[in-house]
Structures are given as structure tokens and as C-alpha cells.
DRENDO-1510 file (C-alpha; in Angstrom, 1 decimal, always signed):
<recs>
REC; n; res; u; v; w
REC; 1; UNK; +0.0; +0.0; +0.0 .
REC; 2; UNK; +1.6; +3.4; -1.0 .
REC; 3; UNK; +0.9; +7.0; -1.1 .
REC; 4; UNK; +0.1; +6.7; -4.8 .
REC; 5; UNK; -2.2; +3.8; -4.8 .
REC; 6; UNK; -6.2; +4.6; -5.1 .
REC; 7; UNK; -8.8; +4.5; -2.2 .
REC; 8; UNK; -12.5; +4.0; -1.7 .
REC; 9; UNK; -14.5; +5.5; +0.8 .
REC; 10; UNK; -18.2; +4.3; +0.7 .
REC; 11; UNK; -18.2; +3.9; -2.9 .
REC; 12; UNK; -15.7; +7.8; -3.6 .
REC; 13; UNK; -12.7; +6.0; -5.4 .
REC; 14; UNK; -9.4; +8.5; -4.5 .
REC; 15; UNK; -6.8; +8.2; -6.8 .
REC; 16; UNK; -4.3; +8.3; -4.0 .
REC; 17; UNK; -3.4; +8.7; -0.4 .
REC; 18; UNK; -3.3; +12.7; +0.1 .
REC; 19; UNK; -6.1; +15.3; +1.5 .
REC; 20; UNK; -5.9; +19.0; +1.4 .
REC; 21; UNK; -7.1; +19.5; +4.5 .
REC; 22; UNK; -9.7; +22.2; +5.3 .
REC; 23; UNK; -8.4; +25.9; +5.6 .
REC; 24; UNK; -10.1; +29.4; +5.6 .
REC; 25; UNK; -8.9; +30.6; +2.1 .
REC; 26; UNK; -11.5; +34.6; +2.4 .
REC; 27; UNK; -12.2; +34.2; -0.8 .
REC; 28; UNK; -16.2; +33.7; -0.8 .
REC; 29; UNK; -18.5; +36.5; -1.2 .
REC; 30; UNK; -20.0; +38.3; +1.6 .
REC; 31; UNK; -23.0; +36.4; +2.0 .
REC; 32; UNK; -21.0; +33.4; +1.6 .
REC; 33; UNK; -21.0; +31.9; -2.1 .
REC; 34; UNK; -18.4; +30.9; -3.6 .
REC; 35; UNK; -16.2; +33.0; -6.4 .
REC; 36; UNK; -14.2; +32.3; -9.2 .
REC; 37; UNK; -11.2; +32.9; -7.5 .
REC; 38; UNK; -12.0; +30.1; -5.1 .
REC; 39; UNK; -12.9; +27.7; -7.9 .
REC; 40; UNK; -9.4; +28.7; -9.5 .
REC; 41; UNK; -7.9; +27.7; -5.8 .
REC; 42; UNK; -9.8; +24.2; -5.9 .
REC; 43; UNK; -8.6; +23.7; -9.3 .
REC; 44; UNK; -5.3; +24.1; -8.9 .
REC; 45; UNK; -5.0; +21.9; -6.2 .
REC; 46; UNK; -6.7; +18.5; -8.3 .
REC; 47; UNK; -4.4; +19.7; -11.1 .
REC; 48; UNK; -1.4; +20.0; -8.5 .
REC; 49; UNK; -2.1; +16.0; -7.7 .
REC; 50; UNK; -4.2; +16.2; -4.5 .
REC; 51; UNK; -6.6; +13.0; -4.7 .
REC; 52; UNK; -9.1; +14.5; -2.0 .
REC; 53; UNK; -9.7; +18.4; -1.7 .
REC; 54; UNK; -11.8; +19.8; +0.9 .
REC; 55; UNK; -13.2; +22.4; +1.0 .
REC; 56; UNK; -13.0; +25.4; +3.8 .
REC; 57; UNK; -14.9; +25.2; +6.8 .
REC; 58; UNK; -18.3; +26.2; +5.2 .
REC; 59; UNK; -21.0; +27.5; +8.0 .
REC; 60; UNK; -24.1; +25.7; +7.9 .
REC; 61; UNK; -26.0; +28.4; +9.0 .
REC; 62; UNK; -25.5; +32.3; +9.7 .
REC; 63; UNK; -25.2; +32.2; +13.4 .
REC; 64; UNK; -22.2; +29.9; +12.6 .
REC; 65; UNK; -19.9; +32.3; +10.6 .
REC; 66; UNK; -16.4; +32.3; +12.1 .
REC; 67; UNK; -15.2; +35.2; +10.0 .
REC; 68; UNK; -15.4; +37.5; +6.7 .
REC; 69; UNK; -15.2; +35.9; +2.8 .
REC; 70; UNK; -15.7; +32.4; +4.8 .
REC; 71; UNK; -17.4; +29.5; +2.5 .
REC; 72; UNK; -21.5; +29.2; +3.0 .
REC; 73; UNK; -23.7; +26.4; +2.6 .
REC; 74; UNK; -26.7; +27.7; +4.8 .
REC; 75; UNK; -29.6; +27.8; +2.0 .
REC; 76; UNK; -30.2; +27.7; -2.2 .
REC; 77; UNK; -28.4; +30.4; -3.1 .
REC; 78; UNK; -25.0; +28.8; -2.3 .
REC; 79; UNK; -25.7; +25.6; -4.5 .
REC; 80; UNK; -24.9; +27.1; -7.5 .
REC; 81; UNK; -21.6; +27.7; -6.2 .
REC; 82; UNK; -20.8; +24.7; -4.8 .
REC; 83; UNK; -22.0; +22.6; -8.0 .
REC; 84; UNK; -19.0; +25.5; -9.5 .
REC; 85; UNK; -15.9; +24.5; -6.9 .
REC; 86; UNK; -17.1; +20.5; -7.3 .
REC; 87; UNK; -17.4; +20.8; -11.2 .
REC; 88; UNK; -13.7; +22.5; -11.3 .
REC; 89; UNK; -11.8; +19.2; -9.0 .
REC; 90; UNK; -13.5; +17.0; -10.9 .
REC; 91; UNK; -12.4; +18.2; -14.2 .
REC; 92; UNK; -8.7; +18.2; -12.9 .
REC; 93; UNK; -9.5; +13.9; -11.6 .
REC; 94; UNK; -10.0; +14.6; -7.9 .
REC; 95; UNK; -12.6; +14.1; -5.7 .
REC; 96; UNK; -14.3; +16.9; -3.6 .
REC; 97; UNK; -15.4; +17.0; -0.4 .
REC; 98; UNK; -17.3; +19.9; +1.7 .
REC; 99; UNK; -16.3; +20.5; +5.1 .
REC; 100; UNK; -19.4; +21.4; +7.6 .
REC; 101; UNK; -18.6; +24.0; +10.1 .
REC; 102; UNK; -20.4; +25.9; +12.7 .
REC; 103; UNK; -18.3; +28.4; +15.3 .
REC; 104; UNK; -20.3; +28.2; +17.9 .
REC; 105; UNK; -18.9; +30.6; +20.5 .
REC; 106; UNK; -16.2; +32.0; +17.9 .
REC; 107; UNK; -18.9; +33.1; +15.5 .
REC; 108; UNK; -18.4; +36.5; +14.9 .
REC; 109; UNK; -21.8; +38.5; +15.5 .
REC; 110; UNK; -20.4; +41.5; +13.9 .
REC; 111; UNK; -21.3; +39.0; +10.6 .
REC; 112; UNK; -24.2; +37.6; +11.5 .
REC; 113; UNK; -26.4; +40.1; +13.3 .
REC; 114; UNK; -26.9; +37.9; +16.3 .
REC; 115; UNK; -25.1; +37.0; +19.4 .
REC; 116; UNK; -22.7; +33.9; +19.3 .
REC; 117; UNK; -24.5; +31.0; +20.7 .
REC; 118; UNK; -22.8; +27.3; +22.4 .
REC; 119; UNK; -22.3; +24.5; +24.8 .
REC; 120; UNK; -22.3; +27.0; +27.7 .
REC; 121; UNK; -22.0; +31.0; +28.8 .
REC; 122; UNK; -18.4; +32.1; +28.3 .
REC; 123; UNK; -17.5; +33.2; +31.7 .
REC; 124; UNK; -13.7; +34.6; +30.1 .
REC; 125; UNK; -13.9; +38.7; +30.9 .
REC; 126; UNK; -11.7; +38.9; +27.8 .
REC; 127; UNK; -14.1; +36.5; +25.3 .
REC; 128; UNK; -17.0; +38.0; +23.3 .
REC; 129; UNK; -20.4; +37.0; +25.3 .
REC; 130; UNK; -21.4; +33.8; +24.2 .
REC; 131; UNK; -25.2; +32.3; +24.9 .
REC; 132; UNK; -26.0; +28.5; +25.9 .
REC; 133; UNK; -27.3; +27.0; +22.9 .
REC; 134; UNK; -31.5; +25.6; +23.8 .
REC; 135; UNK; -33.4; +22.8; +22.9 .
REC; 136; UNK; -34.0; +24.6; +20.2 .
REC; 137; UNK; -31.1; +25.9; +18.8 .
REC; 138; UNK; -29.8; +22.2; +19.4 .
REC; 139; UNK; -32.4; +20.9; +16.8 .
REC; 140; UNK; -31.9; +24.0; +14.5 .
REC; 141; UNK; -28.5; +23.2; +14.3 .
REC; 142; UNK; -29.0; +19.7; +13.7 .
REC; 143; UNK; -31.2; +20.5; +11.0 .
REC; 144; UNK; -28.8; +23.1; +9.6 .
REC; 145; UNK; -25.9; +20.5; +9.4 .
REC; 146; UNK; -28.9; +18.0; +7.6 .
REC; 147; UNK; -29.8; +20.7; +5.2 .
REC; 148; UNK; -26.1; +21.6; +4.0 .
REC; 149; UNK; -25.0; +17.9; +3.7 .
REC; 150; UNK; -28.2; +17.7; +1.5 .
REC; 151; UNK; -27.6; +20.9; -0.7 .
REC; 152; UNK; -24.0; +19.3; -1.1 .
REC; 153; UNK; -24.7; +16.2; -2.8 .
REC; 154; UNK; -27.1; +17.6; -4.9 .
REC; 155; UNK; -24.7; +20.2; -6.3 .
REC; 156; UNK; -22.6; +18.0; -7.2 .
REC; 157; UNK; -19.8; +17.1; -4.0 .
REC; 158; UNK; -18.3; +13.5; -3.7 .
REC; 159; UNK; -18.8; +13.8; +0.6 .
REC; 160; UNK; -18.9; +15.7; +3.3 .
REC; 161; UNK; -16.9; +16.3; +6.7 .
REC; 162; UNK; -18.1; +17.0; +9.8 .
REC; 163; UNK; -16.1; +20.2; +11.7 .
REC; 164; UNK; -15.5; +19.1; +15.4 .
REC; 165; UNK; -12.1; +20.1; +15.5 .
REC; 166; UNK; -10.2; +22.9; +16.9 .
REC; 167; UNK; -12.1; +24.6; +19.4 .
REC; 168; UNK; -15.1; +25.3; +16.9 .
REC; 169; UNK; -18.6; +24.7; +17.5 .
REC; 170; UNK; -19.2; +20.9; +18.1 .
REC; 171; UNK; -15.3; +20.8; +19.5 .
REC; 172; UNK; -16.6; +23.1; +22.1 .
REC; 173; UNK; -19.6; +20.8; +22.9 .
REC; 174; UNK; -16.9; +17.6; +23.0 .
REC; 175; UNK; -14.4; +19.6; +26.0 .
REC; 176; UNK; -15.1; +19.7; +29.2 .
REC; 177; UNK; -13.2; +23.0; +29.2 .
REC; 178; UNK; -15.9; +24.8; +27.4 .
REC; 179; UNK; -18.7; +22.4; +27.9 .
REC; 180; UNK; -20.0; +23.2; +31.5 .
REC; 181; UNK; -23.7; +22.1; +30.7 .
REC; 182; UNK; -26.0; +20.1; +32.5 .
REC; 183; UNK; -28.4; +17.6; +31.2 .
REC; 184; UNK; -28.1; +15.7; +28.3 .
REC; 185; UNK; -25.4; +17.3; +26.4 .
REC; 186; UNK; -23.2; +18.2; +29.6 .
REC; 187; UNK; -20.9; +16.4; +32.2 .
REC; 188; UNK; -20.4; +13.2; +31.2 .
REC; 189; UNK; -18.2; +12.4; +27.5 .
REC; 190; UNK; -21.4; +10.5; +26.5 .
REC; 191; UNK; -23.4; +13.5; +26.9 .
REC; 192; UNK; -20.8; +15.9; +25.9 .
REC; 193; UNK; -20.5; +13.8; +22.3 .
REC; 194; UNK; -24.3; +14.0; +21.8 .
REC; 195; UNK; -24.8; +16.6; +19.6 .
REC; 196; UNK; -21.9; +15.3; +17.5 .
REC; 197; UNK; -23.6; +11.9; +17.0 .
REC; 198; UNK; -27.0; +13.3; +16.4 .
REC; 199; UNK; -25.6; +15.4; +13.6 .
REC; 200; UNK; -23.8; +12.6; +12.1 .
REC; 201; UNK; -27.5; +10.6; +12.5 .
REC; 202; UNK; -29.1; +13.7; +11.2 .
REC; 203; UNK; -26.9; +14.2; +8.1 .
REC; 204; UNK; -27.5; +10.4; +7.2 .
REC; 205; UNK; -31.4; +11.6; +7.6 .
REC; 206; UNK; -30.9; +13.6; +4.5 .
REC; 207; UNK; -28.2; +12.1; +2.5 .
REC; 208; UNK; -28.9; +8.0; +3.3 .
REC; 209; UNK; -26.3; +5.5; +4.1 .
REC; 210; UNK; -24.3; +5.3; +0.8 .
REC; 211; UNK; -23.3; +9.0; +0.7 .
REC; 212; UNK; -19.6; +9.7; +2.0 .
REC; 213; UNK; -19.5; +11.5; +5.5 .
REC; 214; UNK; -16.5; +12.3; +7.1 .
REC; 215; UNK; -15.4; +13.5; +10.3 .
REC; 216; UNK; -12.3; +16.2; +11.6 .
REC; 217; UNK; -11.9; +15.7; +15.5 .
REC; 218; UNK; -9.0; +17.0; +17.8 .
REC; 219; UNK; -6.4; +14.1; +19.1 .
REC; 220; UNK; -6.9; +16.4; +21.8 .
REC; 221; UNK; -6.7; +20.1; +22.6 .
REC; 222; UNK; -3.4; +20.5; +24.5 .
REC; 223; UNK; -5.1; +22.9; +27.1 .
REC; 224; UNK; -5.4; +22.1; +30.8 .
REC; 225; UNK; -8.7; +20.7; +31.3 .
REC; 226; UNK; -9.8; +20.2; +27.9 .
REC; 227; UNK; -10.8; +17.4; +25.3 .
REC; 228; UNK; -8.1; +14.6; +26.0 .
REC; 229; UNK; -6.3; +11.7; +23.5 .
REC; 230; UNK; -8.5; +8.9; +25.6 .
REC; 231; UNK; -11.6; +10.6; +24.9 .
REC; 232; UNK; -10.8; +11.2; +21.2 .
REC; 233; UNK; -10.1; +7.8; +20.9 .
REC; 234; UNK; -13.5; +7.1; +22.8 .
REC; 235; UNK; -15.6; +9.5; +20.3 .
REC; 236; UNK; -14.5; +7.9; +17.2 .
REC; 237; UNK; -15.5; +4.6; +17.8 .
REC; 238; UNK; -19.0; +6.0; +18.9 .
REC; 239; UNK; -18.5; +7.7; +15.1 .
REC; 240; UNK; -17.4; +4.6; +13.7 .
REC; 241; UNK; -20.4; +2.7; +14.5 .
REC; 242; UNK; -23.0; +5.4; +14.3 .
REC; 243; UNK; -22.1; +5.2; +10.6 .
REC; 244; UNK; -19.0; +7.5; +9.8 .
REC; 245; UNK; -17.0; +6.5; +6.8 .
REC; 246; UNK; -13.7; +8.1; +7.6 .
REC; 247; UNK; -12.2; +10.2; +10.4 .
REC; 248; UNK; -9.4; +13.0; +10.6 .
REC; 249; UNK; -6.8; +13.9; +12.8 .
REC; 250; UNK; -5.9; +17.2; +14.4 .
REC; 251; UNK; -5.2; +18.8; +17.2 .
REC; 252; UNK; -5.0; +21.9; +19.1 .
REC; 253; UNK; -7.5; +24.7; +19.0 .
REC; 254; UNK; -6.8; +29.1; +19.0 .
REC; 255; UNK; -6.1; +29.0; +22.9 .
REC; 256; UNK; -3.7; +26.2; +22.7 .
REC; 257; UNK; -0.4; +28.4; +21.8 .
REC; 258; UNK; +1.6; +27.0; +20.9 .
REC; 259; UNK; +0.3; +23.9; +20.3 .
REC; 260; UNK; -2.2; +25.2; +17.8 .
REC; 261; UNK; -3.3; +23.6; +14.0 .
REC; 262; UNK; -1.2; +26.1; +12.9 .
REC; 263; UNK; +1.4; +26.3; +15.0 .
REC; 264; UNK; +4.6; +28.7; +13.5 .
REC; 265; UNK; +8.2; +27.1; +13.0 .
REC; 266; UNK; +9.9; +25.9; +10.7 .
REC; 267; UNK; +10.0; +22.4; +12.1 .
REC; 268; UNK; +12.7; +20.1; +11.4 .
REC; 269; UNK; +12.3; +17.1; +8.7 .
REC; 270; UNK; +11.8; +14.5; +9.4 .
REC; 271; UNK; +11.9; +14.7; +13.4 .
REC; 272; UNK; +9.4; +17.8; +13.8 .
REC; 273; UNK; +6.8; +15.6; +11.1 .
REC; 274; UNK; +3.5; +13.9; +11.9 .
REC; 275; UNK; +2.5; +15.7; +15.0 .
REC; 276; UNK; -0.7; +13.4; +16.3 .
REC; 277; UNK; +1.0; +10.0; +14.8 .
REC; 278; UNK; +0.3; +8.5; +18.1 .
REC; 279; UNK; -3.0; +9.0; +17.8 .
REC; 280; UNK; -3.9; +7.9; +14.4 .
REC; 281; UNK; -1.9; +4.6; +15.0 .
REC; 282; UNK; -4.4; +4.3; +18.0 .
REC; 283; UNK; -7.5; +4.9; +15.7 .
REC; 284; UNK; -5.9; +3.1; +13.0 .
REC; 285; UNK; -6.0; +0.0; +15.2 .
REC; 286; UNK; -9.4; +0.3; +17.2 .
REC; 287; UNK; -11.3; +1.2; +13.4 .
REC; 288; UNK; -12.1; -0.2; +10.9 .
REC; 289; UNK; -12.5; +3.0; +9.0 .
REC; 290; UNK; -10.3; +5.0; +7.1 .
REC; 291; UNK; -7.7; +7.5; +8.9 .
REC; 292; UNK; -6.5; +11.2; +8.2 .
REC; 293; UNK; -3.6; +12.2; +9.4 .
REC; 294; UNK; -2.9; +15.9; +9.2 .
REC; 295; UNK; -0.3; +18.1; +10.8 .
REC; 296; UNK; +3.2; +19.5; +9.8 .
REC; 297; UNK; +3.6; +16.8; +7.3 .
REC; 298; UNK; +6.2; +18.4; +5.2 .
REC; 299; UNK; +7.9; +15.2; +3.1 .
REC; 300; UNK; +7.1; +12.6; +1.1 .
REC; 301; UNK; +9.2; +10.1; +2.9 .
REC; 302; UNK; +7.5; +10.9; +6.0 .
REC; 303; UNK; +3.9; +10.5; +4.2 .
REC; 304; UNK; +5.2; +7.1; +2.4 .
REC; 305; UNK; +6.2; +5.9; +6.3 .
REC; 306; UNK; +2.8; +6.7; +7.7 .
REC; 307; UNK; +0.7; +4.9; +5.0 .
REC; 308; UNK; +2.9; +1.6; +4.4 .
REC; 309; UNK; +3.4; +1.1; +8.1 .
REC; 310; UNK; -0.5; +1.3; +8.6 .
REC; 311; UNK; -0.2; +4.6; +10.9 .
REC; 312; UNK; -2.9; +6.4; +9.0 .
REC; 313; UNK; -4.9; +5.3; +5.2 .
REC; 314; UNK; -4.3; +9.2; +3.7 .
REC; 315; UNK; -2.3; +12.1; +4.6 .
REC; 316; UNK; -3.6; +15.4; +4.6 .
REC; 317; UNK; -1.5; +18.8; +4.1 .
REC; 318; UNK; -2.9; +22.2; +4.1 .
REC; 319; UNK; -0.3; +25.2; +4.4 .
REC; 320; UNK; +2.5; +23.6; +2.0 .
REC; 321; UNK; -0.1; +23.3; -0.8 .
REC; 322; UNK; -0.7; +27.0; -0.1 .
REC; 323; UNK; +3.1; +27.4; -1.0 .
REC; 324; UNK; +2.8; +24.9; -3.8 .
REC; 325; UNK; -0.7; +23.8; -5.4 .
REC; 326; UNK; +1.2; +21.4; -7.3 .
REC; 327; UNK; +3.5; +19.3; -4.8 .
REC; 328; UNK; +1.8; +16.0; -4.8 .
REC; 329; UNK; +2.6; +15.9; -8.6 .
REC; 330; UNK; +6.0; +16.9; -8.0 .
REC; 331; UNK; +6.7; +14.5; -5.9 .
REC; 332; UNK; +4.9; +12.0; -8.0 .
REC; 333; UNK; +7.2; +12.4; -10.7 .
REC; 334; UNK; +10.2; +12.2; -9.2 .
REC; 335; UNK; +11.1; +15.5; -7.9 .
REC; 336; UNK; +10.9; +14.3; -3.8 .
REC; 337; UNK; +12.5; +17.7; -2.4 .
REC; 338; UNK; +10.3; +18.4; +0.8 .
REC; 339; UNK; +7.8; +21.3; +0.9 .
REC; 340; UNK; +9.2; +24.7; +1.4 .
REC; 341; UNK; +6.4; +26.1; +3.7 .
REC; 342; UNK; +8.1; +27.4; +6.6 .
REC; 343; UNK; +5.3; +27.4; +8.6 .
REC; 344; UNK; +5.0; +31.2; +9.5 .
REC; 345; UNK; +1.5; +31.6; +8.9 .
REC; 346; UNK; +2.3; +34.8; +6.6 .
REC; 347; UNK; -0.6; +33.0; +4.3 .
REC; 348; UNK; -3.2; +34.2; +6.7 .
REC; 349; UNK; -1.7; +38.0; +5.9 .
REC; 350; UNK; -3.6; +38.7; +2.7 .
REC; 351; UNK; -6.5; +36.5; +3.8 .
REC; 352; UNK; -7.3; +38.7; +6.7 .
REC; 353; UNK; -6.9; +41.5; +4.0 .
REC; 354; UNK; -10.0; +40.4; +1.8 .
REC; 355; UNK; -7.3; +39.3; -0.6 .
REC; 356; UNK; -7.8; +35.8; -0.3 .
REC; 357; UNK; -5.1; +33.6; +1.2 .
REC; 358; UNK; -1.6; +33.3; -0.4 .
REC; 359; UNK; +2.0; +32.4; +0.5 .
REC; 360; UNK; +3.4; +35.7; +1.1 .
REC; 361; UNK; +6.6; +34.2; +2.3 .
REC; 362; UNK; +6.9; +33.1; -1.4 .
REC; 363; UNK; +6.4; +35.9; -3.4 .
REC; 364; UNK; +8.9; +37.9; -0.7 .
REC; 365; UNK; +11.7; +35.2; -1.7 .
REC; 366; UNK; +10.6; +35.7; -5.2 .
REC; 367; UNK; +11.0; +39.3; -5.0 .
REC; 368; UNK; +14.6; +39.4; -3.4 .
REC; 369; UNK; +15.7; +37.2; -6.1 .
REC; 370; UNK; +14.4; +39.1; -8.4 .
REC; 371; UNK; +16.2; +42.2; -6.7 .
REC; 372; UNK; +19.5; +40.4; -6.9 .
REC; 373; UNK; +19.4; +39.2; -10.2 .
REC; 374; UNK; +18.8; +42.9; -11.3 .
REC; 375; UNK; +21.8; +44.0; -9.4 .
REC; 376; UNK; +23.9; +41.5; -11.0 .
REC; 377; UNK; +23.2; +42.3; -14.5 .
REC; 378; UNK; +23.8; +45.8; -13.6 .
</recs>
């Protein structure tokens, strides 16, 4: 088994091992449809050699928005668009997945006109107010996610991924740190997982058995108190046999600095590689689904390493195909120099501008070369 060789997930044939993983790119409109630019993003990555691409964290309804020019799938309007981004990966040979997202407490009501609603009040002085979520939000929500997954497949996507990673919505529900419910969605890690497994049941409602749903959970949060590796481990087995047909692996969420998604360095190869390999192995053993692995994955040898020796089914990158849409081919034919993302996060620069996101990094190098060049021929 290799890096190269194909995949099927409830009936989505991959034609090899690697997963752009979910990212915020701010390149949708306003309200949340997606634009040319971003269909020229998802493009370049199939092209490039990526066998899955996932979309950005897409909010399933407006209370759910996490920030400006993010990805929408919360009514008809956004269909259109969608069938658009789908139409452009398949035409390059990938597959194309939709990731599911709501903030929760990090919604931003600036965006959506309401206040941010979760698992519990946010008692932080220095975090925006945040409501507990009520019976009926909790069914709205539900809904929400049912509705999206629905508008999905019919415009066109191979799956969808449930968000319940990083400190988001439905992560929020799954720690205890941010979870202090009571009832039947607080306390215990059964109760705490609820809402996740009801939207998984909820999705399936709308998009039957034979539809690919996926799942992005935390290996844990690496904050005192919070989700924990046992209780990852615990959550996607409850997954597993609710239905789910693969599961990735992260870690970390925006109060776990520096032991964050996106944590900055420029880690070393291959020793700084692979961050939650521990983890997969463990789900790797206890499922008999397929496993994700994400997180400062940087070479092909280390990629090769995790799928032959049975550590995860698919790797998933997401900043070094920011760098370079096309490293999966280059490594494909023959060219196995490692990615040269240095992991600074300067790609979230031009995002945060409206410009969409970019390795700036890159085109500084590019300039200063550029600059020298010049001076030489002078």
C-alpha cells in the first residue's frame, strides 16, 4: 500500500493517499457563495495532484460564521456555487469534499447580526459573550448541518466532513473546558459527544447510508482541562459505528499556543513531522475505518512511512499546498524535495486583508531574487 495507490471510501474512489485539508482561504462573497477565484484555488490543487480536496470550513448556518469571505452552505443560493468548486476538482480527476462547520462561541456577530451561541456562557472577561445554545437551537443546528449535507450532494460534491475540531462549534460541545452544561449534552463524555452523534444521524437523515460523511476531531486540545487523546479515541469509535466512513486527525484549537493547527516554526524534517501519529496509529488500530492524518507533514518520505506502516490510510497537508498547489505531482514524478512552507503563517496575511489567502513568504523570496538578479546584471 503506498501513497500513490487509489482509495475508496463508501463507494468515492481517491486516486491516491493525500487530503488537502480544510483551511479558511476569504475568498467567498459576503453572504457566503463561492467565487471564481476560489474555484481557480480548488482547481489548482486537483491539477497539482491532491486526490481529496476539501473544502474550507463552510458555516451551515448564519449564526455559525467564524469570519469574513468564509465559504457558505446555509440555504439555495450557495448551491450554485458549490456545483462550481465540485465541477472545477472533478475536471482536474479529484474528488471533492465539503467541510461542515459551525463556530459556535467563535462566531463573529459582527457578521451575522446575532449574538454567538454554544455548549455554555463564556465566563472569560476577555471573550466576546457567548449564549448556551436551547433545545432549540440544538435541533436547529442539527437541521442546519442536515440541510447543507443535502444541498451538497445535490450540487454535485463527492462527501462531506463534519467540523469538530479545533475549538469550533461541536469541539466546544466535546471539552469539558468549554462544555459546562448540565443535562443531556453536559458532564459526562457521552453526553458531551451528543450533539456530534445526532448530527452525524441527522446528516445520514438527509443524504442516506451510501453518501460519504466524514469527520475532523482533535487528538486532543493540549489545554489544561480540555478534550483529551482517551476521549478522542472514545468519540470515534462512537462515530465509527454510528455510521462515519472516515475520520481526521488534528489537534489543538486558537487558545492552545503554541500547540495550535497552525502552529509557527519551521520544524525540522523528518523529526518535527506527523504531529498526532500516536493517535492515528491508535485509531488506526481500534477502526475499521479510514484514517486522516494531518499536521506538519512536510515530506514525502515521512507521508510514504505513515501509510505503508499502517499509521494512517491518507495524509492530509494544508499550508504547503498553499506554498505549492502542485507538490503532490512533483513529488509523483520524481522530484521528492520536501515542501518549502516554513510554517510562518504569513498566508493568513492577505486572507485577513479580503485578498484571499496566499503564500506571502513566497512571493517575498521571489521578489529578493528578483532584486539580486537585477543588481547583477547591472
Amino acid at each position: 500500500m503506498g501513497v500513490f495507490d487509489p482509495i475508496t471510501i463508501n463507494g468515492m474512489t481517491v486516486r491516491n493517499r493525500f487530503v488537502r485539508s480544510a483551511t479558511w482561504e476569504g475568498m467567498a462573497e459576503p453572504d457566503g457563495r463561492a467565487t471564481p477565484k476560489l474555484e481557480a484555488v480548488m482547481a489548482a490543487l486537483a491539477a497539482g495532484g491532491v486526490g481529496l480536496v476539501i473544502s474550507s470550513h463552510a458555516y451551515v448556518e448564519k449564526r455559525g460564521q467564524a469570519g469574513p469571505w468564509q465559504l457558505g452552505v446555509h440555504g439555495p443560493a450557495m448551491e450554485p456555487g458549490i456545483a462550481r468548486l465540485a465541477r472545477a476538482v472533478h475536471a482536474a480527476g479529484g474528488r471533492f469534499v465539503v467541510q461542515l462547520a459551525h463556530a459556535g462561541c467563535r462566531a463573529t456577530p459582527a457578521l451575522t447580526g446575532e449574538p454567538s451561541i454554544g455548549p455554555s456562557v463564556v465566563d472569560d472577561p476577555k471573550a466576546a459573550p457567548c449564549r448556551e445554545m436551547t433545545p432549540d437551537d440544538l435541533a436547529h443546528l442539527e437541521a442546519a448541518f442536515g440541510a447543507a449535507a443535502s444541498l451538497c450532494r445535490d450540487a454535485g460534491a463527492d462527501g462531506v466532513q463534519i467540523h469538530a475540531a479545533h475549538g469550533y462549534g461541536l469541539s466546544q460541545f466535546l471539552s469539558p473546558l468549554t462544555n459546562r452544561r448540565t443535562g443531556a449534552y453536559g458532564g459526562s463524555l457521552e453526553n458531551r459527544a451528543r450533539l456530534l452523534l445526532e448530527v452525524l444521524d441527522a446528516i445520514r437523515g438527509r443524504v442516506g447510508n451510501d453518501y460519504p460523511v466524514l469527520a475532523k476531531i482533535n487528538s486532543e486540545d493540549f489545554t489544561e482541562g480540555g478534550f483529551s487523546r482517551e476521549e478522542s479515541l472514545q468519540v470515534a469509535r462512537w462515530l465509527a459505528d454510528a455510521g462515519l466512513d472516515a475520520v481526521e486527525v488534528s489537534g489543538g484549537t486558537l487558545d492552545s499556543f503554541p500547540r495550535t493547527a497552525i502552529r509557527a516554526g519551521n520544524f525540522p524534517i523528518p523529526q518535527g513531522e506527523a504531529w498526532y501519529r500516536e493517535t492515528a496509529a491508535a485509531m488506526k488500530a481500534a477502526l475499521a475505518i479510514p484514517v486522516i492524518l494531518v499536521g506538519g507533514i512536510r515530506s514525502i518520505e515521512t507521508a510514504e512511512g505513515l501509510v505503508a506502516s499502517g499509521t494512517a490510510d491518507m495524509v492530509s497537508l494544508s499550508r504547503p499546498l498553499i506554498r505549492e498547489p502542485g507538490l503532490i505531482a512533483r513529488w509523483q514524478y520524481g522530484d521528492r524535495a520536501p515542501s518549502a512552507c516554513v510554517s510562518d503563517n504569513a498566508c493568513f496575511v492577505t486572507a485577513r486583508k479580503g485578498e484571499g489567502i496566499s503564500c506571502l513568504t513566497k512571493v517575498r523570496e521571489e521578489k529578493r531574487r528578483a532584486r539580486a538578479a537585477a543588481a547583477v546584471e547591472k
